[in-house]
C-alpha positions in Angstrom: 95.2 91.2 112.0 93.1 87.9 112.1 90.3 86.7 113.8 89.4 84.5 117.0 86.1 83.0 116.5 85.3 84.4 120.0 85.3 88.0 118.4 84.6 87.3 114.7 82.0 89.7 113.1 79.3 89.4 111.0 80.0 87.2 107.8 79.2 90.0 105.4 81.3 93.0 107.6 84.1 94.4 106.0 88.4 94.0 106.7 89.6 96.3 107.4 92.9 95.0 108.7 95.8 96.4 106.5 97.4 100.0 107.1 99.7 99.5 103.7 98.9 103.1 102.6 98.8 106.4 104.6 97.7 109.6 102.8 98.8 112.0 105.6 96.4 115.2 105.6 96.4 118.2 108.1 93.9 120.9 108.4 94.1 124.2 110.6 97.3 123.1 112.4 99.3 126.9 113.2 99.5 128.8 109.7 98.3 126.0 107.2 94.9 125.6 105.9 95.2 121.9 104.5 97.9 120.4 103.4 99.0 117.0 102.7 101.9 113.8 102.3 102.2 110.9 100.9 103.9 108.5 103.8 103.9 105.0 101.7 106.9 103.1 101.5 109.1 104.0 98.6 107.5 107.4 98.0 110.1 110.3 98.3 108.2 114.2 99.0 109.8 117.2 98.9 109.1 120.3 101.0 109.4 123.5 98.9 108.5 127.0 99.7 109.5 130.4 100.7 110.5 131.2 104.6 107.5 130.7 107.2 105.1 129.3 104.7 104.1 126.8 107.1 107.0 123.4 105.5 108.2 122.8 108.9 104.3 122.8 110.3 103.0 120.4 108.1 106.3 118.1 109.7 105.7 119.1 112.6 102.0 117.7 112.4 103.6 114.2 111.6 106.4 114.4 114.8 102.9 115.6 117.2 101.4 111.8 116.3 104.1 109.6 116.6 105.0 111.4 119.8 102.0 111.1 121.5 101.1 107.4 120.2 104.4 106.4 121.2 103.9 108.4 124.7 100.9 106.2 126.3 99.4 109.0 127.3 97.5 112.4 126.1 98.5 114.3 123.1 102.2 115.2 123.6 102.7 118.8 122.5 106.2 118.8 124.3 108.3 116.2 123.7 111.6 114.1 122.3 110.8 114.8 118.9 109.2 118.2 118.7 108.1 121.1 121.3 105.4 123.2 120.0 104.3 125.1 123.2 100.9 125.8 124.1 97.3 124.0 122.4 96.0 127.2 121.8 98.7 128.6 119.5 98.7 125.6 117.4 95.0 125.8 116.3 95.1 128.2 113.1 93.5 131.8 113.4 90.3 131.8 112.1 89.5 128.2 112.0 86.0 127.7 112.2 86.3 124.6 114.1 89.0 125.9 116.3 90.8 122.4 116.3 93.3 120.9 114.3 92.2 118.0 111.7 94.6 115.2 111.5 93.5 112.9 108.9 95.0 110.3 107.1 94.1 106.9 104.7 93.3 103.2 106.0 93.3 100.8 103.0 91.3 98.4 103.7 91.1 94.6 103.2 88.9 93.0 100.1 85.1 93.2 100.4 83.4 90.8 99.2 85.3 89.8 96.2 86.2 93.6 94.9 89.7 95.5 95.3 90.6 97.2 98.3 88.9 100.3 98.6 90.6 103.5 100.8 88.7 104.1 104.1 89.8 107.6 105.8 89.7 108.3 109.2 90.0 112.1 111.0 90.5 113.0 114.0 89.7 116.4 115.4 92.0 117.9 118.3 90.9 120.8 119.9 92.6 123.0 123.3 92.4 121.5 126.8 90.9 124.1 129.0 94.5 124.5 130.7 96.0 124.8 126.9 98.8 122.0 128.3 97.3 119.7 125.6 95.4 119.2 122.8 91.9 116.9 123.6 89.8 114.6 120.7 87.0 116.6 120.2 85.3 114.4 117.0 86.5 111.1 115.7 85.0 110.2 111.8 85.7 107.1 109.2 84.2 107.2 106.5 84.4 106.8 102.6 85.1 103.9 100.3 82.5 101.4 100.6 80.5 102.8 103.4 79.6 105.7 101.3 76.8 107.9 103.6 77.5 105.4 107.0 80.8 105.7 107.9 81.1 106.0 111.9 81.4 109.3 114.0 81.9 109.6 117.6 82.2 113.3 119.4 82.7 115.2 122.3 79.0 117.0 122.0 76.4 115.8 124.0 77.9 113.7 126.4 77.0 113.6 129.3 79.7 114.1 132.2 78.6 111.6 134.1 78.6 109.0 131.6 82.3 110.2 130.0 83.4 109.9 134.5 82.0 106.4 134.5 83.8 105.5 130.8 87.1 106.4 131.9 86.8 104.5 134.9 85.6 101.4 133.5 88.6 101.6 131.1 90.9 103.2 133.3 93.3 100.1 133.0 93.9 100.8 129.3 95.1 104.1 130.0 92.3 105.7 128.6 91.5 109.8 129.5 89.0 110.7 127.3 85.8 109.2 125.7 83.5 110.2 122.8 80.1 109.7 122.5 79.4 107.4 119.3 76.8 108.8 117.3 76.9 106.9 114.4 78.3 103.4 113.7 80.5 102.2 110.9 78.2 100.8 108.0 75.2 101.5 109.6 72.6 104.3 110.4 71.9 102.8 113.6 72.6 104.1 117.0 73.8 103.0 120.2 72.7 104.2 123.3 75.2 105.4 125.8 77.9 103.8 124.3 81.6 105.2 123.8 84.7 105.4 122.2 87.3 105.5 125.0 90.2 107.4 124.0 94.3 107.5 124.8 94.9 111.1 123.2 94.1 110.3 119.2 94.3 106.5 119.6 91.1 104.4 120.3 91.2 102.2 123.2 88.1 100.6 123.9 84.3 100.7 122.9 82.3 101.1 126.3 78.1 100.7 126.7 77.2 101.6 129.4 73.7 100.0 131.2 71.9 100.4 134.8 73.2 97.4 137.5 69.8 95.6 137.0 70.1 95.8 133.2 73.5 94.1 133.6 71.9 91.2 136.0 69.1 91.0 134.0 71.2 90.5 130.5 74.1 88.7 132.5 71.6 86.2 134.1 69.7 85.2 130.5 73.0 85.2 128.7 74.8 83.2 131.1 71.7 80.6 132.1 71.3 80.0 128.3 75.0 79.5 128.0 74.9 76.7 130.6 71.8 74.7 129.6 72.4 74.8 125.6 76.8 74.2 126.1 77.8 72.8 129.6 74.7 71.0 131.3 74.4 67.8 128.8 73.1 64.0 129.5 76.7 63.3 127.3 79.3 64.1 130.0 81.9 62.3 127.5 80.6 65.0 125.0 83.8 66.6 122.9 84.1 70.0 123.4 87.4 70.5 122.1 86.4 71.9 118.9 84.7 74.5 120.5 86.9 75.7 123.5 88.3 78.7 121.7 84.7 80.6 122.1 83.2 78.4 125.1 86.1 78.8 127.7 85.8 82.8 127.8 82.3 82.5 129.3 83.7 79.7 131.4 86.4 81.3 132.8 84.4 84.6 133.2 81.7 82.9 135.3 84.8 81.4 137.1 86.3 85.0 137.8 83.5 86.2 139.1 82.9 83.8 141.5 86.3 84.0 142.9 85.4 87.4 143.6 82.1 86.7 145.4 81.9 86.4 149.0 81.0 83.3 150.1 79.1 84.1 153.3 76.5 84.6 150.7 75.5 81.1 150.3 74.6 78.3 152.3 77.7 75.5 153.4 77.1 72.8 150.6 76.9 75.4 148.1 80.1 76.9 149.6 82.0 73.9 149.4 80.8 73.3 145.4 82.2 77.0 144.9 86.1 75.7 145.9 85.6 72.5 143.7 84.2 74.7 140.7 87.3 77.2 141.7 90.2 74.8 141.4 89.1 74.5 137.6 92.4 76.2 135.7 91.4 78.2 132.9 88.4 77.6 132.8 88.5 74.8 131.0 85.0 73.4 129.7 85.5 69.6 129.7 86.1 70.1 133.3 83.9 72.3 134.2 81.1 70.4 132.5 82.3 67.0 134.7 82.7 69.8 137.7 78.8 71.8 137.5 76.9 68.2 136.3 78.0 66.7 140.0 76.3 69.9 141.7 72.6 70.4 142.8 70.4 72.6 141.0 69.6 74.6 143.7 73.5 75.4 144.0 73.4 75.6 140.7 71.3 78.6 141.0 72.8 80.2 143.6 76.2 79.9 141.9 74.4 82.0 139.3 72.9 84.3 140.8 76.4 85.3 143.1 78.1 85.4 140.0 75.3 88.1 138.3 75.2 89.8 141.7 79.5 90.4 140.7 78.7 91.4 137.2 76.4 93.8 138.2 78.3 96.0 140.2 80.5 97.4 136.7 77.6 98.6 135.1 79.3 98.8 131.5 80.3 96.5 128.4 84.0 97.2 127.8 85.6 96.1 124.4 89.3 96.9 124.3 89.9 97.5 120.6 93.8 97.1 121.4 94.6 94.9 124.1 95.1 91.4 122.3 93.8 92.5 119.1 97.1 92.2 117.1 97.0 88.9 118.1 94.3 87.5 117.3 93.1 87.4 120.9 90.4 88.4 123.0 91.0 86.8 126.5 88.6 89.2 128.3 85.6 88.9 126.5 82.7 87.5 128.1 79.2 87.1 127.4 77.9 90.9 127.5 81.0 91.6 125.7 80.2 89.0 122.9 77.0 90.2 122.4 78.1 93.5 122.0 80.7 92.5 119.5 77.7 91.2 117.0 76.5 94.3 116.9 79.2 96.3 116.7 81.6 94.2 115.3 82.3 96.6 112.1 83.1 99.2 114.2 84.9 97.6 116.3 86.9 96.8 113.8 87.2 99.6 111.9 88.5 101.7 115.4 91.3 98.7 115.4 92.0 99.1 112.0 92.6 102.6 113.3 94.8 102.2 116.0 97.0 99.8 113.7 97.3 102.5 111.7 98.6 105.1 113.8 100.5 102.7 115.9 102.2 101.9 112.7 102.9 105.2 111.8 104.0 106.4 115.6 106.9 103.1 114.9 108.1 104.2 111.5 108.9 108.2 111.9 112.3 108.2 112.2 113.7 112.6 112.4 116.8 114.4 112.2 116.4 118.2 112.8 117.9 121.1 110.8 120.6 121.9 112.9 123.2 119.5 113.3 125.8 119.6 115.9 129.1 121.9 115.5 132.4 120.1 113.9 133.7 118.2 117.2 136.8 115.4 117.9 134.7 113.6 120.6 130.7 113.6 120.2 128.3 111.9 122.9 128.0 108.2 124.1 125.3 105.9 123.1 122.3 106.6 124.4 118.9 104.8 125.2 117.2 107.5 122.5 113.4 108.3 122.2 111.7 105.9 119.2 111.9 108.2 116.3 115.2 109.8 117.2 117.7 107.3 114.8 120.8 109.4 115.1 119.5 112.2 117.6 117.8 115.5 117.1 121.1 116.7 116.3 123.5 113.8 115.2 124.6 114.0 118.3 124.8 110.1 118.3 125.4 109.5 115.2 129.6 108.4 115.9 128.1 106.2 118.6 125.7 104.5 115.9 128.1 103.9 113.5 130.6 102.3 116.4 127.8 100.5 117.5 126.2 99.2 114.7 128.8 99.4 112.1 129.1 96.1 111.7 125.7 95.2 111.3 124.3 94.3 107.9 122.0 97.0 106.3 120.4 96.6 102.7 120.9 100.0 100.0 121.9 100.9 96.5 124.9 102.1 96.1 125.6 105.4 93.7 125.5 103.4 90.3 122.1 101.9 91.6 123.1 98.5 92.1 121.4 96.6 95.3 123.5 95.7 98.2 123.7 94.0 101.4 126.4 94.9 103.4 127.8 96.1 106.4 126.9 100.1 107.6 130.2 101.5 107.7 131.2 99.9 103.9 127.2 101.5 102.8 128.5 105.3 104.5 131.5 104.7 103.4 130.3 103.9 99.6 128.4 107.3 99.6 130.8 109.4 101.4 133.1 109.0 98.8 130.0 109.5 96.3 129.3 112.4 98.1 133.2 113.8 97.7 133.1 114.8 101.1 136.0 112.2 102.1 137.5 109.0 101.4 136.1 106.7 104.2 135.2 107.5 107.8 135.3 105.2 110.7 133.8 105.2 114.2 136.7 105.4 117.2 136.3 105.6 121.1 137.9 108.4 123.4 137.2 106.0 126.1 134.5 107.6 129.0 134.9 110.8 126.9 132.7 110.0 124.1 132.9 108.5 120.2 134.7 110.6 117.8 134.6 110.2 113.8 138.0 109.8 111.8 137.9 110.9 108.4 140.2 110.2 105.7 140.8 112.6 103.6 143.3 112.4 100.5 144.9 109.5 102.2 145.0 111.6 105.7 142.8 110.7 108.8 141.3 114.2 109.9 138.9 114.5 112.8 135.6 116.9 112.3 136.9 120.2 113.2 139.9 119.3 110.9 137.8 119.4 107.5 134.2 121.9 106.6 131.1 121.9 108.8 129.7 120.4 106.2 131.1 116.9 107.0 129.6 117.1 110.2 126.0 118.3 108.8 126.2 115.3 106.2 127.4 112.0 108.0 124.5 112.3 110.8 122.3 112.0 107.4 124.1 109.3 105.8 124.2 107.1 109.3 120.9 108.2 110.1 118.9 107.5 106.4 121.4 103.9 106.0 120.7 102.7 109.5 116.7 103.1 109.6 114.4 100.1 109.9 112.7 98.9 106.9 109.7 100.8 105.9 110.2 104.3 108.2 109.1 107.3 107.4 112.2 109.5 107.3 112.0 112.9 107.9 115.3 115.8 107.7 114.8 119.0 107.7 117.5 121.5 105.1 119.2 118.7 104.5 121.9 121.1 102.2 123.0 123.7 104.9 126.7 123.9 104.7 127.2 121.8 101.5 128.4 123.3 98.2 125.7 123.3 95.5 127.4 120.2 93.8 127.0 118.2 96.8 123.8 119.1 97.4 122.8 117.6 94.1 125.0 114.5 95.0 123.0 114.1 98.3 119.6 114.3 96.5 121.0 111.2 94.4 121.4 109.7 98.1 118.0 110.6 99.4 116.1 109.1 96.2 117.9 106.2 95.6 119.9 104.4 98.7 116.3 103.3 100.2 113.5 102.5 98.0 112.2 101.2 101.2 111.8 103.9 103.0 109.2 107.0 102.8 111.4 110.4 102.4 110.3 113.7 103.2 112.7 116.4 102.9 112.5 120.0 103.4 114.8 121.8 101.7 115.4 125.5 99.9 118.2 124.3 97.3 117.5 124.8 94.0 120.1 121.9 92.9 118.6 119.5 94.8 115.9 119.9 93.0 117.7 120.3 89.8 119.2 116.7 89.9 115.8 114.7 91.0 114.6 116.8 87.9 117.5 115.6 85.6 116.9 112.0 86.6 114.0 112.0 85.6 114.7 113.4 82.2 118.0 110.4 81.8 115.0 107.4 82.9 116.5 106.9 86.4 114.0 108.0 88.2 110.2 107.0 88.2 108.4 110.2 88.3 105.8 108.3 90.5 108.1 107.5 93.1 109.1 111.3 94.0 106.6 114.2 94.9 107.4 117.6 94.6 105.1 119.8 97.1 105.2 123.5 97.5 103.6 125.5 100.2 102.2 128.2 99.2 101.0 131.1 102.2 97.6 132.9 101.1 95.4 135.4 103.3 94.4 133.0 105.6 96.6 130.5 105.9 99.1 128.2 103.9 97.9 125.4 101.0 100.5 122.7 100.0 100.1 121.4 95.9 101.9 119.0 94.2 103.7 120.3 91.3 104.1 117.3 88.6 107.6 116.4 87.0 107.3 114.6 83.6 109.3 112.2 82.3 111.4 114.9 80.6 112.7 116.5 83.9 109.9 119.8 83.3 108.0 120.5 86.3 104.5 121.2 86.1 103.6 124.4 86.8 106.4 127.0 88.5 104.7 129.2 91.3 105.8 132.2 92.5 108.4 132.1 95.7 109.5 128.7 94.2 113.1 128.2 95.0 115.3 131.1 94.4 115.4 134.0 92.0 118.2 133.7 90.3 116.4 134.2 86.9 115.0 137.6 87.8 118.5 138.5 89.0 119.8 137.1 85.4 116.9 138.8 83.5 117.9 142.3 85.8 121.4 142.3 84.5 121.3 141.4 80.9 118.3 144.7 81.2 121.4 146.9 83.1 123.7 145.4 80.7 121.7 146.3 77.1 121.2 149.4 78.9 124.5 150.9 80.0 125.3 149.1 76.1 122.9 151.2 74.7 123.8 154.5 76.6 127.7 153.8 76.1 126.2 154.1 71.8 124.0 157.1 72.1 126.9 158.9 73.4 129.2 158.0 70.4 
């Protein structure tokens, strides 16, 4: 993110214009209290815990944002990447808010001189009154170095009217809902009737809204001064080069709105100035300064005053905190707006840094679900999938990826951790035969049928139904996790179904190690997947800080998630009850039956 000077804040605000770190936190979403994940790039979690302890929620909770900030519309609850049925069963039982708390970490740029501090923001989602979707209800940032005056914006105490006329002014971004800010970002201030438009959880635009003879009255001072001190000058030759990047927006907005004027409303001379001033492109200052110096002042005036009698029929100040903004431009701002942005230029900031964010996040979850197709010889075409869908729900694409992309050069490590760039079918087939589950497996087309897999196996090509389901559970992974963008957040749940225990501990070698540049969450039940992240670990590997272990724990009330640590000797932490399976108990219950039945088979002798 950079900065125009047409919308630069004030010298001493804060950036907040990188999104490198995301501390993912949910609160009162279905069964789970709070829990949270660590989403950076590089950073592998995995989901432990007994059945129904909430794993899958806390998932779930990531799938609901990127859905709906990929949707352009409300909050998605039903959609390509996960269906969770109505709002009101998705708000935890007992929740003293009743809404759900989505939270998660903006890092944010350097401030004056010191290292970048960790700004959060949280958004709270409560049930529409049809339950078909889940509405803002409270938007905070806060933290790092805004200590006590981080900004919060909410659904209380706004006034209907006002949140009709807010989604109207911005009803061109797409915006549905607005909150009323109560408090701005890095200062106690407030703001009257001013809002935060909203798309579902993303920002769209900060909205003040004014009487129609406020607007003339600010429009007309704003835009009067603007001519005098800028365009009228007694140097026509005057260079304004240097500063068309911030004069032409008020140029070309005093333009605009005399193109929408009627000109029945002024007399013939000052008519016929209008059309000159009109065929000026772009607004562009040099000419409109040759353009207005060659006109009367009474036309002058009435020029003005048409052009305030425009700008006072939208009785609001609209700042779009997205439209541009990546860019580095503003093209819509005018004069009200500009004035706005000094005020409010932290805040409008930090509500783009916040939008970034979740935009960022909506493009990098990338999901493959727990079920995977059934062994097939042909599986489906390619199709145009839903972002965040790499292989499909199911796999179900996954042959069609591989044909497709194949040949396309992806960058891994291979099993013996060396880096490698090279094409996708020579990276699945590297780990396939790592994994033991084949030789080498290539992509073929059935024509309008479909795409089916070939596998070799012991020298012998063998379709899917040919060899174990667990093949079929396995390559949609391997395609899936090898063909993600850089930087995605890659999410599979029970990665292990179908797979003997010694392939399961292969495939956690293949989760942790063929991209570092990934984030990883896995949910999973099997012990020696767990095992083998443990044991590399203990053999120096594995950087203990690159892999979380997180169990979710269910207590009256709801579910917690905890990290458990793993020290550099492979020993976990702490080992909670319900954690993995209880094989150990079963062990301890025989050797007891055994010593037993040993010690009766003695007392009888």
């Amino acid at each position: 993110m950079r900065f125009d000077r047409a919308c630069e804040p004030p010298a001493n605000a804060p950036s907040i214009c990188q999104n490198r770190k995301v501390l993912w936190r949910v609160r009162d979403f279905k069964g789970i209290v709070t829990a949270e994940l660590d989403v950076r790039k590089g950073k592998s979690t995995v989901l432990t815990g007994v059945n129904s302890s909430g794993k899958s929620s806390i998932i779930q909770s990531l799938l609901l944002a990127a859905q709906s900030v990929n949707s352009g519309s409300q909050v998605v609850l039903n959609g390509p990447l996960v269906r969770l049925g109505d709002a009101k069963d998705l708000v935890r039982e007992g929740s003293d808010s009743n809404a759900v708390e989505l939270s998660f970490g903006i890092e944010s740029g350097r401030f004056r001189g010191e290292v970048p501090i960790e700004v959060r923001a949280a958004i709270k989602l409560g049930p529409a009154e049809d339950s078909a979707s889940l509405r803002p209800q409270k938007l905070e940032i806060s933290g790092g170095q805004f200590g006590d005056q981080g900004l919060l914006c909410s659904r209380e105490n706004g006034r209907s009217d006002d949140i009709r006329q807010v989604v109207e002014a911005t009803a061109h971004l797409g915006a549905v809902e607005a909150l009323h800010l109560k408090r701005l970002l890095g200062d106690h201030r407030r703001q009257l009737r001013t809002y935060v438009a909203m798309q579902g959880m993303l920002p769209l635009a900060l909205v003040q809204l004014m009487k129609a003879e406020d607007v003339a009255a600010r429009y007309q001072a704003s835009l009067s001064g603007f001519l005098n001190e800028t365009i009228v000058t007694k140097t026509p030759s005057r260079d304004l080069t240097a500063t068309s990047r911030w004069s032409s927006a008020p140029v070309r907005e005093f333009l605009q709105l005399l193109d929408r004027a009627d000109p029945k409303e002024i007399d013939p001379n000052t008519a016929q100035a209008l059309a000159r001033i009109l065929r000026i492109r772009l607004g562009n200052p040099s000419s409109f300064d040759r353009e207005w110096g060659q006109i009367g002042s009474e036309s002058r005036r009435q020029l003005v005053d048409l052009a305030v009698k425009v700008r006072s029929r939208r009785p609001w100040v609209v700042l779009p905190v997205r439209t541009g903004w990546a860019s580095g431009l503003f093209s819509s701002q005018g004069v009200l707006e500009s004035a706005l942005l000094e005020k409010l230029g932290t805040t409008f900031e930090g509500l783009a840094a916040l939008s970034e964010t979740l935009m960022g996040l909506g493009s990098r979850v990338q999901y493959l679900g727990p079920l995977r197709d059934e062994p097939r010889v042909v599986w489906n075409h390619w199709n145009e999938l839903a972002r965040g869908l790499p292989v499909g729900t199911r796999g179900e694409y996954s042959a069609a990826v591989l044909s497709r992309f194949g040949t396309s050069t992806t960058k891994h490590r291979d099993p013996d951790g060396i880096q490698r760039e090279e094409m996708l079918v020579d990276a699945v087939n590297r780990w396939i035969s790592y994994l033991e589950i084949g030789d080498n497996v290539a992509a073929r087309s059935h024509g309008k049928l479909g795409v089916g897999f070939d596998l070799r196996v012991d020298g012998h090509i063998r379709d899917l139904t040919s060899v174990g389901v667990g093949v079929s559970q396995t390559l949609p992974l391997l395609v899936g996790v090898l063909a993600s963008p850089d930087d995605s957040v890659f999410i599979v749940e029970q990665p292990e179904l179908h797979l003997h225990p010694s392939v399961q501990a292969r495939l956690a070698d293949f989760m942790v190690t063929a991209r570092p540049d990934l984030a990883l969450i896995v949910e999973t039940h099997s012990e020696a997947f767990i095992t083998r992240i443990r044991r590399r670990a203990a053999e120096g590997l594995l950087d203990v800080n690159d892999v979380d272990i997180t169990f979710v724990e269910p207590k009256a009330g709801g579910s917690f998630s905890r990290k458990l640590g793993i020290s550099e000797f492979g020993d976990l932490s702490e080992w909670p009850r319900g954690f993995l399976s209880d094989s150990s108990e079963d062990l301890k219950a025989i050797i007891t039956a055994n010593l037993a039945r040993t010690a009766g088979s003695l007392g009888e002798r």
